[in-house]
C-alpha positions in Angstrom: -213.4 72.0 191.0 -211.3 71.2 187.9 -208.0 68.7 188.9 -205.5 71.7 187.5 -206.8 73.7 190.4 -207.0 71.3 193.1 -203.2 70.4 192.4 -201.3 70.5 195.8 -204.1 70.3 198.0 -205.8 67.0 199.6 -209.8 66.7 200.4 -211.4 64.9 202.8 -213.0 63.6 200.2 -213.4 63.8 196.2 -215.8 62.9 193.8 -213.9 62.1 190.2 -215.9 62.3 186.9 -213.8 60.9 184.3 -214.8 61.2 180.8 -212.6 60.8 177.8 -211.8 64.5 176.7 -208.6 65.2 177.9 -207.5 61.8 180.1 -204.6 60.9 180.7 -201.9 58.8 183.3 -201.0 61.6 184.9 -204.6 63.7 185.4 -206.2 60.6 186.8 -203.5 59.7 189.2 -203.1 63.3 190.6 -207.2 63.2 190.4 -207.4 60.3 192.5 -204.3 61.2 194.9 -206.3 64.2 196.1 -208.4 62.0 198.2 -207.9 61.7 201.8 -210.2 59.5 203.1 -213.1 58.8 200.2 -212.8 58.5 196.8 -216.2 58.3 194.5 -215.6 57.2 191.0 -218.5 58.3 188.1 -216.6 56.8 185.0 -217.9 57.7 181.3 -215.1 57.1 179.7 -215.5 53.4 178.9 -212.2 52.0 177.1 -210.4 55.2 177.5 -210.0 55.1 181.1 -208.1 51.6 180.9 -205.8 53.0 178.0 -205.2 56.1 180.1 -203.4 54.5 183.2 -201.6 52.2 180.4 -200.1 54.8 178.1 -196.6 54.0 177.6 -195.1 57.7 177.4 -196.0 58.4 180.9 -193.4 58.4 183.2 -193.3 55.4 185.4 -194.8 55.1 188.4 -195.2 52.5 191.1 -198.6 52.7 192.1 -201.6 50.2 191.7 -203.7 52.4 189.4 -203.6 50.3 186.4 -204.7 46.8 187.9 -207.5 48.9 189.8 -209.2 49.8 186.8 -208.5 47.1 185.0 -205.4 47.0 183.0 
């Protein structure tokens, strides 16, 4: 299920295939915020996934995204 339609809901658990088309801040924090319990990570986005949760024009947040993956 795409992360536009799972919006407003939380799963059990959620398995979050990241690839560079289209990421950004916000879709990987709403992506991973979905998760109740377990999260599974498959990551192909290399680099892009580090300058995602950094981008500077995002809003701010206080969350520990960015020194999960590696800021």
């Amino acid at each position: 299920m795409p992360v536009a339609l799972a919006r407003g809901t939380r799963r059990p658990g959620v398995v979050a295939v990241l690839t560079p088309d289209g990421l950004s801040r916000p879709l990987v924090a709403t992506a991973f915020g979905l998760a109740r319990r377990h999260l599974s990570i498959v990551q192909a986005a290399g680099p892009a996934l580090a300058r995602a949760v950094r981008e500077e024009d995002a809003p701010a947040r206080r969350t520990r995204l960015a020194r999960l993956v590696g800021r």
